[in-house]
VOGU-3710 file (C-alpha; in Angstrom, 3 decimals, decimal comma):
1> xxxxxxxxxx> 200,766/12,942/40,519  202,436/9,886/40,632  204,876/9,260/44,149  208,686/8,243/42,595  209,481/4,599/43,152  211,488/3,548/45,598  214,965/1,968/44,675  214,873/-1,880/45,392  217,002/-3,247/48,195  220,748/-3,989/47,558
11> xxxxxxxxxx> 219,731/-7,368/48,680  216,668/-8,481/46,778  217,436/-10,687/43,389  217,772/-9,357/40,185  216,032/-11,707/37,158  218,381/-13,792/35,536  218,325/-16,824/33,041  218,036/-19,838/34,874  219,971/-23,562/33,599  216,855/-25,618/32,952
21> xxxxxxxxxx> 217,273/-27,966/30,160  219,275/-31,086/29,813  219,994/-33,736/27,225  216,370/-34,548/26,501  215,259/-31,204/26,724  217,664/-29,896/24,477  218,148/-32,402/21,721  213,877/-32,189/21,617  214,012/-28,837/20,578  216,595/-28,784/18,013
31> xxxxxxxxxx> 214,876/-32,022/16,484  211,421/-30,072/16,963  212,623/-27,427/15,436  213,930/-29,666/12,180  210,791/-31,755/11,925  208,619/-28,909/11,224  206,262/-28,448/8,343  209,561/-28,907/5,789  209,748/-32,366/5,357  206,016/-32,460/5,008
41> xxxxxxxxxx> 205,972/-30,011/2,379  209,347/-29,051/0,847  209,644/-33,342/-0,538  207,262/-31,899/-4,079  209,708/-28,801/-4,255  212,975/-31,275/-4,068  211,456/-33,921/-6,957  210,962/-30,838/-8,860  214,281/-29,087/-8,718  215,949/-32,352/-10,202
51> xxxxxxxxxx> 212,799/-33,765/-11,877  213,135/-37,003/-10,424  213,696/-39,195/-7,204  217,812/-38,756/-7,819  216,557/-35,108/-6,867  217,006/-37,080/-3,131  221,112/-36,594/-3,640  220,068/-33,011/-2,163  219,402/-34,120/1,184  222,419/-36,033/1,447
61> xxxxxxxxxx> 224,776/-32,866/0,020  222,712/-31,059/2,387  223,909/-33,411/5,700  227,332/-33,552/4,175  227,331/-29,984/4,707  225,455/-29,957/7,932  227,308/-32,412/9,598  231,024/-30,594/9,429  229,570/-27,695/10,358  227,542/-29,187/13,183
71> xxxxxxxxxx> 231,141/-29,708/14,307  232,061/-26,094/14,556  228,528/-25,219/16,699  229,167/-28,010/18,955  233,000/-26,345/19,534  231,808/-22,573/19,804  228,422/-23,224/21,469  230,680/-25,307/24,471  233,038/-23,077/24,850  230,748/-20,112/25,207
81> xxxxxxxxxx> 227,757/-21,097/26,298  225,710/-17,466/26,280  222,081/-16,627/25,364  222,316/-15,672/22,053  224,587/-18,144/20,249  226,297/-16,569/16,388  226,207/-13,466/18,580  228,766/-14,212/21,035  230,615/-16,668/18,761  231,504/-13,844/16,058
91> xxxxxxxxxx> 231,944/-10,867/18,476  234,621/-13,086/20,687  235,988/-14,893/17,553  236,797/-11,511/15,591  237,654/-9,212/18,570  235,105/-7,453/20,221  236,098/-4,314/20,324  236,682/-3,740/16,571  235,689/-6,246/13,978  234,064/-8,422/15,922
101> xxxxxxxxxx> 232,005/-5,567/16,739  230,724/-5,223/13,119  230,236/-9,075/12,666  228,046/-9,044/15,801  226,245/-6,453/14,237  225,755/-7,578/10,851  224,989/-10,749/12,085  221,910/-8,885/14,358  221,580/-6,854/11,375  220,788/-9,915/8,875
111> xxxxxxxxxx> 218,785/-11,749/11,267  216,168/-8,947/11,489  215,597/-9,972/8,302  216,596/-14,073/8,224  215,081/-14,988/11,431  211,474/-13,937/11,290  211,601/-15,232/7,821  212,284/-19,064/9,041  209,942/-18,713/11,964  207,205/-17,384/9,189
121> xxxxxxxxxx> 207,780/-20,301/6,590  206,953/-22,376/9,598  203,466/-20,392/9,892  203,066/-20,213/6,323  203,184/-24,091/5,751  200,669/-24,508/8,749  198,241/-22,765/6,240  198,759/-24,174/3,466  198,906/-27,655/5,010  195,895/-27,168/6,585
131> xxxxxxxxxx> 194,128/-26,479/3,029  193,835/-30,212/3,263  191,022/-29,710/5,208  189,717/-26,251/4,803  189,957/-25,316/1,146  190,639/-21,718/1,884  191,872/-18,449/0,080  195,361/-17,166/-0,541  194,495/-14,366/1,577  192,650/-16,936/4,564
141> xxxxxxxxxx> 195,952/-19,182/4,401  198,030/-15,951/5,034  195,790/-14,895/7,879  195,552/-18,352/9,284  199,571/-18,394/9,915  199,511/-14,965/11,312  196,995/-16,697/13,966  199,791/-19,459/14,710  201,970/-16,538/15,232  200,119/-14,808/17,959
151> xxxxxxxxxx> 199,554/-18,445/19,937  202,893/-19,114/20,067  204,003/-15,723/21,336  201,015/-16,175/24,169  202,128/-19,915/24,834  205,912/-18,902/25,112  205,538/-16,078/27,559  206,326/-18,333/30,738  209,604/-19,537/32,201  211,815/-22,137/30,687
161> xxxxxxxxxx> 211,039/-24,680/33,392  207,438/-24,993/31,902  208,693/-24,572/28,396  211,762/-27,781/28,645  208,306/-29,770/29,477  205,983/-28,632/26,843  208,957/-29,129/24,902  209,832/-32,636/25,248  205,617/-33,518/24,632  205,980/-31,716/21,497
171> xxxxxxxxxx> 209,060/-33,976/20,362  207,239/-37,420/21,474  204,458/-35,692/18,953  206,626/-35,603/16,504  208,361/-38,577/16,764  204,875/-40,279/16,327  203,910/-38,394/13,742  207,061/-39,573/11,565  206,755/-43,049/12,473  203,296/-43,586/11,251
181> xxxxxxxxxx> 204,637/-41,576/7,877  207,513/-43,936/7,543  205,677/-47,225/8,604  203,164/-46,261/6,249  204,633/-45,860/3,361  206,863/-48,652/4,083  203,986/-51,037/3,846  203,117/-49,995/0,409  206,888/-49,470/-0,909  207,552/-50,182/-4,518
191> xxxxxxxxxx> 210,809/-50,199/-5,450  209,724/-49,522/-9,417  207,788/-46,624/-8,269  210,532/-44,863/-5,529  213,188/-45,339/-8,200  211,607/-44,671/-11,509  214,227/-42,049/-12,957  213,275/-39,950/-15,954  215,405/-40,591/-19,409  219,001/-38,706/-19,121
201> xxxxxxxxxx> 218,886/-38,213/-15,402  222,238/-39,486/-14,785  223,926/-37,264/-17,337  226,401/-34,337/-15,885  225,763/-30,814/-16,548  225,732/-27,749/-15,420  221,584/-28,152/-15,130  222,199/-31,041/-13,209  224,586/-28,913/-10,197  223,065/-26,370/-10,535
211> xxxxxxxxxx> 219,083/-28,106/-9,725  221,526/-30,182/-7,226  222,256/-27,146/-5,478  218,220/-25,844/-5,412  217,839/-29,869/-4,160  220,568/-28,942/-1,261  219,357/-25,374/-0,282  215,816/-26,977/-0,012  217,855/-30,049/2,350  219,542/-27,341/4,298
221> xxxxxxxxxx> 216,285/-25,766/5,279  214,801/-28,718/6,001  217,755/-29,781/8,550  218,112/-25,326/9,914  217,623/-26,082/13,795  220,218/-28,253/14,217  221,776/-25,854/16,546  218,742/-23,698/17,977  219,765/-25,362/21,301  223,439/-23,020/20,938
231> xxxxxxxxxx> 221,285/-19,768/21,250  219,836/-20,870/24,833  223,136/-21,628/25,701  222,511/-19,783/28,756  219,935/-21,856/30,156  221,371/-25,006/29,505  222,880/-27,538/32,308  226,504/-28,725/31,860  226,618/-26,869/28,112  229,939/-28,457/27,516
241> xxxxxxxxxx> 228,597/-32,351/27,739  224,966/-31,323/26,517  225,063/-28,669/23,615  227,834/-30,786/21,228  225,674/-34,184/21,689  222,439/-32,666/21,310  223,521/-30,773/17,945  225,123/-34,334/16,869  222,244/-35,842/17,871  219,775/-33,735/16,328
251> xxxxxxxxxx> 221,500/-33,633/12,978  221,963/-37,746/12,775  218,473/-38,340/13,972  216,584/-36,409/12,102  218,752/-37,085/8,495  217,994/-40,366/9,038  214,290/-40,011/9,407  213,973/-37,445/6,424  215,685/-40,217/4,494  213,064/-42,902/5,338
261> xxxxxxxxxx> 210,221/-40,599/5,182  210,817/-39,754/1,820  211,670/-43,430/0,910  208,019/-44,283/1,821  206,582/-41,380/0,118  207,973/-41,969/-3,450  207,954/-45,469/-3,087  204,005/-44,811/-2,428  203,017/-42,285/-4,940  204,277/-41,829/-8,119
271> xxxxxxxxxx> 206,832/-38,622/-7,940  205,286/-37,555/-11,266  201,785/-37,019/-9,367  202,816/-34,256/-6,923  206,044/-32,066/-8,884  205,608/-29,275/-10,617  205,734/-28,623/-14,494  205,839/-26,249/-17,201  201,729/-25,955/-17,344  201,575/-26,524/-13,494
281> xxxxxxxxxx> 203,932/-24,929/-11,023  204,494/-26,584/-8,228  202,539/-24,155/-5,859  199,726/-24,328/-7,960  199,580/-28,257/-7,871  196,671/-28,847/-4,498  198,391/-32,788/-4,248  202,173/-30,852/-3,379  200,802/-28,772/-0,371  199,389/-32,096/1,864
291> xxxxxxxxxx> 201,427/-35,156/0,269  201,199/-36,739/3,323  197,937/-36,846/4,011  197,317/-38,082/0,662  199,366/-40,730/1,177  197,162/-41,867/4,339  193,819/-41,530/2,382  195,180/-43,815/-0,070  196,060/-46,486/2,733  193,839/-45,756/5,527
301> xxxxxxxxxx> 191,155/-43,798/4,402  189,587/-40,074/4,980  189,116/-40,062/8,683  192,587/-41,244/9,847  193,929/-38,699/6,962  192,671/-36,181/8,414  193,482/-37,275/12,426  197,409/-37,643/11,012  196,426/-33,933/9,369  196,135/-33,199/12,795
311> xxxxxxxxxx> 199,344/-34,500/14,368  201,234/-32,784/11,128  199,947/-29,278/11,860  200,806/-30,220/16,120  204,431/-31,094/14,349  204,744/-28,072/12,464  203,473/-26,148/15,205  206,243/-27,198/17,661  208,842/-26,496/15,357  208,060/-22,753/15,045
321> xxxxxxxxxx> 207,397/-23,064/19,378  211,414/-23,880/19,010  212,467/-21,359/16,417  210,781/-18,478/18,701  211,774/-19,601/21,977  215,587/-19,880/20,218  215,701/-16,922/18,230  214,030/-14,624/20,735  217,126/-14,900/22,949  219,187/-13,217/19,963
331> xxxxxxxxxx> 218,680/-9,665/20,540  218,057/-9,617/24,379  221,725/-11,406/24,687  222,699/-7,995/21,759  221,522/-5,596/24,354  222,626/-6,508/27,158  226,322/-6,068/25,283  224,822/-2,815/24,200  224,834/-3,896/20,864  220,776/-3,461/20,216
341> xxxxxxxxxx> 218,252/-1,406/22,019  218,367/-1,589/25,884  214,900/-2,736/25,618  215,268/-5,770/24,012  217,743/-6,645/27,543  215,069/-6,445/29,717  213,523/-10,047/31,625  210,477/-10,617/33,121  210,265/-9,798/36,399  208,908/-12,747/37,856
351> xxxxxxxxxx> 209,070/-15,200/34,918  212,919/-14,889/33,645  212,510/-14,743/30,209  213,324/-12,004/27,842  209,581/-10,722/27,029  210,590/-7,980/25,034  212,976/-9,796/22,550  209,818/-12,422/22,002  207,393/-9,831/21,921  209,681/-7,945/18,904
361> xxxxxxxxxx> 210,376/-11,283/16,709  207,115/-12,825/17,148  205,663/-10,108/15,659  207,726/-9,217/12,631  207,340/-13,148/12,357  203,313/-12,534/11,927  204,564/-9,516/9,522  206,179/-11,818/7,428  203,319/-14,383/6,673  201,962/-12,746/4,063
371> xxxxxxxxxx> 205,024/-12,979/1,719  205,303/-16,327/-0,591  206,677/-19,492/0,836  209,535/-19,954/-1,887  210,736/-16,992/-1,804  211,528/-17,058/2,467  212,790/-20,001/1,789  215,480/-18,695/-0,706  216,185/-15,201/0,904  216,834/-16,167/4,804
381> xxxxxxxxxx> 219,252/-19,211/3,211  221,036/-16,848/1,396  221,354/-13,998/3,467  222,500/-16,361/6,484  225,546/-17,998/4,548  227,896/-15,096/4,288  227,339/-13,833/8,117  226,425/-17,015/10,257  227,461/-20,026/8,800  231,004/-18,756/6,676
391> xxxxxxxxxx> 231,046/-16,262/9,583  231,606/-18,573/12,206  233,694/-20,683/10,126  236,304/-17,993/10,427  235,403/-17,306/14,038  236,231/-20,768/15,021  239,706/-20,536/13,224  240,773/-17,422/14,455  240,332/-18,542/18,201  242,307/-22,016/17,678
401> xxxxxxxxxx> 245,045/-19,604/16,180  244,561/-16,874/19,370  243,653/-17,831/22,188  244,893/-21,798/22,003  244,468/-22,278/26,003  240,806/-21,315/25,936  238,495/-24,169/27,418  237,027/-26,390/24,701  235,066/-28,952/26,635  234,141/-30,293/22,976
411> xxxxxxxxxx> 236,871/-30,464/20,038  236,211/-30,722/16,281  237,099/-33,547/15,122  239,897/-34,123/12,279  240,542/-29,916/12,728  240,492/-28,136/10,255  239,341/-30,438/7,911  235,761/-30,096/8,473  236,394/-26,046/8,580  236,917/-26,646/4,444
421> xxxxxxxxxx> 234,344/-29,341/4,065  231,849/-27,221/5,493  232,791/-23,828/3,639  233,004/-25,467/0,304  229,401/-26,323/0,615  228,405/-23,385/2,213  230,116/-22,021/-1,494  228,314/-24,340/-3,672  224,912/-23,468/-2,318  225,211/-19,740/-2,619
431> xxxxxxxxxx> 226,540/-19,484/-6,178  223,613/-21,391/-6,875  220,987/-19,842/-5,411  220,102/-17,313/-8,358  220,817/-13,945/-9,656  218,394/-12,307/-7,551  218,601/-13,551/-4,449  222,541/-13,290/-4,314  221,978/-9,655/-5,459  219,595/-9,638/-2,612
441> xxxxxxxxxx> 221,516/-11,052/0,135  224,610/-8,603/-0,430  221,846/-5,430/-0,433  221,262/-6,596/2,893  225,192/-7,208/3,716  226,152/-3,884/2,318  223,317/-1,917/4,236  224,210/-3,218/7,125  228,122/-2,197/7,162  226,796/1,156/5,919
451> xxxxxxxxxx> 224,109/0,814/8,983  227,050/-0,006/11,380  229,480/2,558/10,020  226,737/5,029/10,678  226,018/3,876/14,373  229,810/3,711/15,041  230,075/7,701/13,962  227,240/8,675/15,878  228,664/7,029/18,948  232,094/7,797/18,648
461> xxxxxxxxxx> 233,193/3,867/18,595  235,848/1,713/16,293  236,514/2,518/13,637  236,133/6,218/14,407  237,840/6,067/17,256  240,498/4,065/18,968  239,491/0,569/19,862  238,688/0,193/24,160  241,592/-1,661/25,987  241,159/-5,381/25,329
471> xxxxxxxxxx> 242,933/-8,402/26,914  243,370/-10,165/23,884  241,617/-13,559/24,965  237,682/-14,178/24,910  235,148/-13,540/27,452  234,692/-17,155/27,533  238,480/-17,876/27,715  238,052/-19,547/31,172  239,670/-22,531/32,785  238,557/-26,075/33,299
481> xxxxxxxxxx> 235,441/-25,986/35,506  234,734/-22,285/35,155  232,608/-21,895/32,259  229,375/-20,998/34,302  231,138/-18,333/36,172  232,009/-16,817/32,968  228,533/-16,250/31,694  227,752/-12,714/33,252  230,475/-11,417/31,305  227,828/-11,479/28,236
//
């Protein structure tokens, strides 16, 4: 029999998240993040939703989407910065003790679902990328990513110290990887070739918004990340200064390198060589899964092809290092609010990282390898836009209008005009994401307010019972200087 454990003393430290990155550290990881295995891959599937290189007009509705909204992370994610991000943003936006209590939960709800699914595309375009040099099987591909998967879940169970490093390596990876893509293709550019448009291209239709919005939603995931730094909030020095210009940052960096990457790509190779068509579908086309590559055979030859092979998979594998390390900070900062299992709360002992939370996503990430790249790519878009992005939308409004003295060490700019810029899109690309997937993405919405209504019952909270005594103003509603002291309120 086992003797009980003693109690620990009063005085010994308890685990706790520790303020580790800075500027560098977190602008690398959101741009990390972005520069994953989309740009590599996702520039056939954007020539083929408009049929042509004006099929690039979905990038830039994409940033003009990104960019307002960039504006309302970088004002939430400074004013509260806690581990967890959307999380505390809707519960303190819509009243935590009774509706922000269901958008916190819905949004924990649909990220069960959204979030493994973005890590997983990541995992599932290291497979198929690396088909460039190992022709393997649907199935091998599949079990390939689920490898990734378990790597990056051994890799990120140390403390953040470690991880800002490893972090900023991985960005000076990428950064190298793009510029030999961009000088590249620069040296071969052909303006005839980028800008050959096909016959009627120009004409306005409702085919022509509505592959402009499958152009965008492809954009949007490509640019998803710009914010990953807001969910380690928590561990970030001086949030208020560092969390706005890293998301700015991020977003303007990396636009402007998708733009120039994808200049020297179609300017390269022929657009009509790597979209699909009506006899070949774009996933069945072997030049659309390693464009790249192909591009640096044609210029360089095999060996350095495969070398830059190389540096795309390190690329692709740092972005899904940032979505895990980001996105495993989402429940643990839900349980510790009591909003998710107490497990999920729990830190390392020694280490100070949530290993539980990690443990949970990375694996339902691995789960989710084996489903088909397009159709992650539609269903985590969809099913994000109603709860996160037009979620926090709202969120951001409704504090300006209650709690107006709160501490905003970062402003939107031109409020609320960016509010409506950024919804409108938001709009756009979900009416024109498809039948299905919009029919799928309110299945999930509706299950989870019947999920929550449920839970609420069972524990005797709002709305079955009266709401708990509330101030009226934020957690985070702190003066000037105080924001740090405000975080154990999470």
């Amino acid at each position: 029999m086992h003797e009980p454990t003693p109690p620990p003393h009063a005085s010994s430290p308890q685990p706790h998240l520790q303020r580790r990155l800075g500027l560098v550290q977190a602008t690398a990881l959101n741009m990390v993040n972005m520069v994953g295995v989309g740009p590599f891959m996702t520039i056939p599937l954007l020539m083929t939703a408009m049929g042509g290189p004006q099929a690039m007009l979905g990038w830039v509705v994409a940033v003009l989407i990104c960019l307002p909204d960039s504006l309302v992370w970088s004002e939430l994610g400074a004013a509260m910065p806690g581990s967890g991000g959307s999380y505390v943003y809707l519960r303190e936006g819509f009243g935590r003790h009774t509706w922000g209590r269901l958008m916190a939960f819905l949004f924990i709800w649909q990220f069960v679902f959204s979030g493994p699914l973005e890590i997983a595309s990541g995992y599932i375009g290291f497979g198929k990328y690396a088909s460039y040099v190992w022709d393997a099987s649907t199935l091998q591909k599949s079990l390939m990513a689920a490898g990734v998967g378990l790597i990056n879940i051994i890799v990120l169970f140390r403390g953040i110290r470690s991880i800002g490093k490893l972090t900023v390596f991985l960005w000076i990876g990428m950064l190298v990887t793009v510029t030999c893509v961009i000088v590249t293709g620069m040296s071969r550019f052909d303006s005839r070739v980028a800008f050959d448009y096909p016959p009627g291209w120009s004409t306005f239709s409702w085919g022509f918004f509505w592959g402009l919005g499958q152009a965008a939603r492809i954009g949007i995931y490509d640019y998803l990340g710009y914010y990953d730094v807001c969910f380690l909030g928590e561990e970030v020095r001086d949030p208020g200064r560092v969390i706005p210009r890293s998301v700015i940052m991020s977003l303007l960096g990396v636009a402007t390198i998708y733009v120039l990457m994808n200049l020297s790509i179609i300017g390269s190779i022929p657009w009509r060589e790597f979209v699909g068509t009506d006899a070949v579908p774009v996933d069945q086309n072997p030049k659309a899964n390693y464009i790249v590559s192909i591009l640096m055979e044609n210029v360089h030859g095999r060996r350095v092809a495969l070398a830059f092979t190389a540096l795309i998979l390190l690329t692709t594998y740092a972005s899904t290092f940032a979505l895990l390390l980001g996105y495993s900070r989402i429940p643990y900062a839900a349980a510790k609010d009591g909003y998710f299992f107490r497990a999920f709360a729990e830190l390392h002992p020694t280490k100070s990282f949530p290993y539980v939370s990690l443990l949970a996503v990375g694996f339902l990430s691995i789960a989710a390898c084996f489903v088909e790249l397009g159709i992650v790519i539609d269903a985590l878009i969809a099913c994000r836009i109603l709860v996160l992005f037009i979620g926090q939308i709202g969120a951001l409004m409704l504090l300006r209008r209650r709690a107006p003295q709160m501490h905003r060490p970062f402003r939107m700019w031109l409020y609320p005009v960016p509010c409506f810029i950024a919804l409108a899109g938001w709009v756009f690309v979900y009416a024109t994401s498809g039948g299905w997937i919009i029919l799928f993405s309110l299945a999930v919405l509706v299950a989870g307010v019947l999920a929550f209504l449920w839970w609420s019952k069972a524990t005797r909270r709002w709305p079955f019972a009266p709401p708990e005594v509330d101030s009226g103003q934020p957690a985070f509603g702190c003066p000037v200087g105080a924001a740090d002291a405000a975080d154990h309120r999470l």
